[in-house]
Backbone bond lengths (Angstrom), bond angles and torsions (degrees), N, CA, C in turn:
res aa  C-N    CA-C-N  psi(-1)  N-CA   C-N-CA  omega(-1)  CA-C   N-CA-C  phi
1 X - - - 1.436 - - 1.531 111.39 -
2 X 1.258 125.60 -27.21 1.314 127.39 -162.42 1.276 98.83 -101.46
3 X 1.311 148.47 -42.45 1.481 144.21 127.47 2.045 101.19 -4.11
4 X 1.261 104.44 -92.76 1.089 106.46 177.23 2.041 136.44 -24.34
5 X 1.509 83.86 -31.92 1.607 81.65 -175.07 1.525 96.62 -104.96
6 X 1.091 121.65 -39.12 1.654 119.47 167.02 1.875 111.35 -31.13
7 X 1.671 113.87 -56.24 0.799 104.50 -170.87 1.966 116.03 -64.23
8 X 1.451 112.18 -46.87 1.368 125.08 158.18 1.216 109.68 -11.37
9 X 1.552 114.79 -52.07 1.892 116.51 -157.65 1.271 107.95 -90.62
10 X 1.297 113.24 -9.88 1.381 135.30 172.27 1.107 141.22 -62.55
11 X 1.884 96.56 -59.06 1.746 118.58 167.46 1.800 82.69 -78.52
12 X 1.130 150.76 -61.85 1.353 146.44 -146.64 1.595 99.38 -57.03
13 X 1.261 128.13 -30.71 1.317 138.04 -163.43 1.747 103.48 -68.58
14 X 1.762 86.55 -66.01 1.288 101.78 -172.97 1.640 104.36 -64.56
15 X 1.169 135.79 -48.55 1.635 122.76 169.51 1.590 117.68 -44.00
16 X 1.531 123.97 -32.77 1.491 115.34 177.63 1.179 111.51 -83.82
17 X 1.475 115.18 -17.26 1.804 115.43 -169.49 2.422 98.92 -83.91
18 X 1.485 93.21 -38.46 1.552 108.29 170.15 1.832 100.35 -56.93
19 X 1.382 118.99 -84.41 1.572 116.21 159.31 1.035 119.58 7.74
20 X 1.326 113.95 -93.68 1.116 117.33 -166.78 1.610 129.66 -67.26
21 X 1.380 116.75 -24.03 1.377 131.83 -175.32 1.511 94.45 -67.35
22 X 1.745 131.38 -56.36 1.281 158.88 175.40 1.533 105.99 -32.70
23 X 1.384 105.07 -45.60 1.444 137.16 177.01 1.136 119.67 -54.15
24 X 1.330 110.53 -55.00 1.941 131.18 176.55 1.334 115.34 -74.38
25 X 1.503 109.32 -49.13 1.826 117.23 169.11 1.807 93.62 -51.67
26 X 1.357 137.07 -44.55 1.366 102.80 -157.37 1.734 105.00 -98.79
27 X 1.555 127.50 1.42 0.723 112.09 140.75 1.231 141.04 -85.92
28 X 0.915 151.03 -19.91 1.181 170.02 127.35 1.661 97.99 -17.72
29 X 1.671 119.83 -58.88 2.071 106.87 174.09 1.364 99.05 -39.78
30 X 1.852 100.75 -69.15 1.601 136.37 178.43 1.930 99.15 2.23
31 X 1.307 114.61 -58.06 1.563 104.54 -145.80 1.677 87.62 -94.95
32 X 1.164 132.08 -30.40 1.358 136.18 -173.37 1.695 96.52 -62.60
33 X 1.423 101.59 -61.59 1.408 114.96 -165.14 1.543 118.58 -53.43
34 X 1.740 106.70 -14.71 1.826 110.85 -162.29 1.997 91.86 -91.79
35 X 1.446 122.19 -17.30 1.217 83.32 153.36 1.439 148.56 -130.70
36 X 1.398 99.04 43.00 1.654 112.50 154.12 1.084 103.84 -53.35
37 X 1.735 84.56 140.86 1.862 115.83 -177.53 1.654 113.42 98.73
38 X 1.356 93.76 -157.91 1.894 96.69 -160.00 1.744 93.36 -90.74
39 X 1.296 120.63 161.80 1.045 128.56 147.40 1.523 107.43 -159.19
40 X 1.828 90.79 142.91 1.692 100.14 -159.09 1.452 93.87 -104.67
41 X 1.479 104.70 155.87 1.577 111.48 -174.65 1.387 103.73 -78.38
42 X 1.635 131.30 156.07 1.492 126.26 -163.94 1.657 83.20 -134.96
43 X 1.102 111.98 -67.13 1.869 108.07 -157.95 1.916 82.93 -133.25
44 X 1.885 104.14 179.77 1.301 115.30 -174.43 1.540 95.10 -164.72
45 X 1.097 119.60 113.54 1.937 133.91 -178.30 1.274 88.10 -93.34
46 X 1.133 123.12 140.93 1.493 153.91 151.51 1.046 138.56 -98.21
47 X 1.589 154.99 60.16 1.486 160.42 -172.90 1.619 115.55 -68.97
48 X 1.196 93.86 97.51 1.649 83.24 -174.86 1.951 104.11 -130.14
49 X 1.195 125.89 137.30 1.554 116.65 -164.94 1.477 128.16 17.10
50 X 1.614 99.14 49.34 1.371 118.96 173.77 1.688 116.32 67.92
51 X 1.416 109.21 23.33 1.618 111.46 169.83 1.660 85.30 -106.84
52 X 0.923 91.66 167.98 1.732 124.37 -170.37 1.464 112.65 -132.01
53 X 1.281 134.81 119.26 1.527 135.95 151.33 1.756 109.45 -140.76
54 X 1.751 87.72 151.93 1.241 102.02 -176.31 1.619 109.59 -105.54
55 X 0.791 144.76 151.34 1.873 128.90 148.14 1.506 102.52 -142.89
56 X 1.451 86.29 154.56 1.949 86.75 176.63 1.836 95.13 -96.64
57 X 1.184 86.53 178.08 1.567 109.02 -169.84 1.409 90.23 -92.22
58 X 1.017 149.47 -43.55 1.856 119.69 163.54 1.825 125.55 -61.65
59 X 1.931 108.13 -15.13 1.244 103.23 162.22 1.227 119.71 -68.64
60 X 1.451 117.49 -31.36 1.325 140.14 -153.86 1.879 109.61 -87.12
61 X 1.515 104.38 -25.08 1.325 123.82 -173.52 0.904 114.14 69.97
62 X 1.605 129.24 28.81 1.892 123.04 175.24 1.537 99.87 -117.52
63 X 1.542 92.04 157.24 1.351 101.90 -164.81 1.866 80.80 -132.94
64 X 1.287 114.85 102.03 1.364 118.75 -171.59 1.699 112.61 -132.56
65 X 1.175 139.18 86.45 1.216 156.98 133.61 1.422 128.19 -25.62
66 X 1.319 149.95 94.79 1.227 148.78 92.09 1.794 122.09 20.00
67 X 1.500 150.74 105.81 1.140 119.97 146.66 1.638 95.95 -130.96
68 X 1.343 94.14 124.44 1.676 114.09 179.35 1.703 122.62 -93.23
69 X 1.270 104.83 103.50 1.903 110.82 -160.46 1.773 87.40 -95.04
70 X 1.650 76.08 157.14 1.800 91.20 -167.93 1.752 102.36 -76.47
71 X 1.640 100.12 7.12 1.939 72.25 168.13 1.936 123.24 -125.81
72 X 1.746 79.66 52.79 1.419 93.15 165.65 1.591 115.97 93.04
73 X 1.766 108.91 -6.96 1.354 117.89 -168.80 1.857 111.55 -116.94
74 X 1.024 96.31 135.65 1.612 103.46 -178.14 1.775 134.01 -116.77
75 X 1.177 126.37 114.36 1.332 125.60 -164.80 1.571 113.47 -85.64
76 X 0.719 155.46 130.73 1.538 166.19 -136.98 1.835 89.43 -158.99
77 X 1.391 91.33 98.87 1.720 127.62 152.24 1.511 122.42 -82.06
78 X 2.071 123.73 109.48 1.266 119.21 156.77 0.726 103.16 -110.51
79 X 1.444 126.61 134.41 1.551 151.84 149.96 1.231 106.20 43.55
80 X 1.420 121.86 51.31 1.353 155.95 158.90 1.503 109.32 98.45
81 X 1.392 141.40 -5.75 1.285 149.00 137.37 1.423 118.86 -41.32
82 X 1.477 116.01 144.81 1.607 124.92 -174.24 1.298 78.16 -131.08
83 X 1.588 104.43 126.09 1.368 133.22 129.70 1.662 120.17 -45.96
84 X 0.927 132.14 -14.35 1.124 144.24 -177.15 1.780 114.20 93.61
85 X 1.472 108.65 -147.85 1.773 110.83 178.95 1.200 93.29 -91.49
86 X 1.772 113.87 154.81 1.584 134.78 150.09 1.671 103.61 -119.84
87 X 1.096 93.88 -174.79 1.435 98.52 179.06 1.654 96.79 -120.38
88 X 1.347 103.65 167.99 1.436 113.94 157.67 1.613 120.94 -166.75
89 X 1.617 105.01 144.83 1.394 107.14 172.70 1.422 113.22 -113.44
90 X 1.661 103.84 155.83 1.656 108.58 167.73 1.466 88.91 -115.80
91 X 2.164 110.76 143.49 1.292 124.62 139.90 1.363 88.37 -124.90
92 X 1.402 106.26 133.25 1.451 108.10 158.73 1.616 124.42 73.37
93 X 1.133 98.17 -113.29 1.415 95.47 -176.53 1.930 107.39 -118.76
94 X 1.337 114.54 10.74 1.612 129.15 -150.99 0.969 90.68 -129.52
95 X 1.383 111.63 119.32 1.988 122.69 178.12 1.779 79.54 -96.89
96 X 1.299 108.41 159.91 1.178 122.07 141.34 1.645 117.53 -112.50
97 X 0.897 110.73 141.03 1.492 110.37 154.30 1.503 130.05 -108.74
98 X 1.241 137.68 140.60 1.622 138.47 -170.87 0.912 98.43 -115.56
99 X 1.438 134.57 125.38 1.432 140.08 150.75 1.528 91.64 -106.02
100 X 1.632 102.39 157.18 1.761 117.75 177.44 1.155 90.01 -80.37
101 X 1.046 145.53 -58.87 1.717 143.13 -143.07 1.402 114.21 -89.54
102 X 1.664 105.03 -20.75 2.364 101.03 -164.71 1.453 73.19 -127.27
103 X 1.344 145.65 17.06 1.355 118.48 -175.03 2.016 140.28 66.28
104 X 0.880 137.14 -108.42 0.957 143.10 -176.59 1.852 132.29 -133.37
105 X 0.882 142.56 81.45 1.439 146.40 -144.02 1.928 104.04 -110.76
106 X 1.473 119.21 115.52 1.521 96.06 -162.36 1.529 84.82 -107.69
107 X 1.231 126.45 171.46 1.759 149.26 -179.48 1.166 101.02 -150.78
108 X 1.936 108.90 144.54 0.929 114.96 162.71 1.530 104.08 -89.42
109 X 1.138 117.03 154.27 1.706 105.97 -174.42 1.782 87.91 -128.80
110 X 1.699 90.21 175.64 1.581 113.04 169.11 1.436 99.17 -157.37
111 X 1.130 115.15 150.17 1.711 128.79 162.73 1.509 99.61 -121.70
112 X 1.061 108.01 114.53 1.809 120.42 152.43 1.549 109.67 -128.73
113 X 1.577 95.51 119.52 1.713 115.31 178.21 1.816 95.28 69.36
114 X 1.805 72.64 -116.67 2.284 81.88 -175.60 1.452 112.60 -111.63
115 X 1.658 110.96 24.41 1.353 86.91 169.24 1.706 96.42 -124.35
116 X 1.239 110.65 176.63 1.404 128.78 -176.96 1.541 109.52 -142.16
117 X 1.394 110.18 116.78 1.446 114.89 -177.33 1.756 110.12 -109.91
118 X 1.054 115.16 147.59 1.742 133.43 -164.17 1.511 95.01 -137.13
119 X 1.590 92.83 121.49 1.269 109.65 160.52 1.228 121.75 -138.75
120 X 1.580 105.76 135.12 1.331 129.47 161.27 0.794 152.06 -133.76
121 X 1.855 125.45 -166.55 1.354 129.86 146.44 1.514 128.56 -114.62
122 X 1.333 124.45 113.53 1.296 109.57 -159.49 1.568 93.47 -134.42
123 X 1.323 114.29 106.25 1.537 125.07 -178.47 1.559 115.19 84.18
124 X 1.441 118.04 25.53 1.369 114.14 -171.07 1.791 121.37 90.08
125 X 1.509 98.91 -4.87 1.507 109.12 177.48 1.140 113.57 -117.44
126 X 1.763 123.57 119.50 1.051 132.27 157.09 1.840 128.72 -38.65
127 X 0.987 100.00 93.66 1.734 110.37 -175.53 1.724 113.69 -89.47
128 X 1.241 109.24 118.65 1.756 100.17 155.01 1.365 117.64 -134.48
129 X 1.346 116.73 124.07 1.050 132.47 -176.92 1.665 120.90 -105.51
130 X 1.369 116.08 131.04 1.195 128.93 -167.62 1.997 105.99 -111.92
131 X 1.444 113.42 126.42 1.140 127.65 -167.57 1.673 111.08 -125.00
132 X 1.391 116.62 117.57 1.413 106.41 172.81 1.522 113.65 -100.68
133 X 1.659 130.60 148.04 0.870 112.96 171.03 1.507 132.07 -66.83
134 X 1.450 121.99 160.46 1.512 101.23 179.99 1.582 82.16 -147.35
């Protein structure tokens, strides 16, 4: 019997240590994967020598789109114009984005539900940008 249950705790071991690893790979796709697809710009905060402004992108008159494809490449939509593809990576919590022409721009991002928020610094100015899905 004690043979017997030894082995039990054994295979049981190796199934929670399998579990859980199984577990991490799909979160870990999980956060990459939530933002494939379009997301349209909603508002844009500005921090610049400690003034603050907000405007939305219909005060602002841009109609600017995001759509992020699962193979690493990203289309950047103005007001129905494509800039063409960029690239982008996620580690962690830090998107990068690649443009050929301005180089490299990193954000910390978040997705909750349908929106996706980007934050940065881009030229010495604190940027946050707010994205809804569409």
């Amino acid at each position: 019997m004690t043979i017997f249950v030894a082995y039990i705790r054994n295979v049981m071991k190796r199934f929670l240590i399998i579990a859980v690893a199984a577990l991490m790979g799909l979160v870990s796709c999980t956060k990459e994967s939530q933002l494939i697809g379009s997301w349209q710009l909603e508002s844009t905060t500005i921090v610049n020598e400690g003034v603050e402004m907000t405007i939305s992108a219909e005060e602002a008159g841009v109609d600017e789109v995001f759509i992020f494809k699962p193979d690493g490449k990203i289309e950047h939509i103005v007001n129905g114009k494509s800039d063409g593809d960029a690239m982008y990576t996620v580690s962690g919590k830090t998107l990068t984005l690649i443009f050929e022409d301005d180089g490299a721009i990193l954000f910390e991002y978040s997705v909750k539900g349908r929106t996706l928020t980007l934050i940065g610094d881009i030229e010495g100015v604190k940027v946050t940008m707010n994205f809804k899905k569409i």
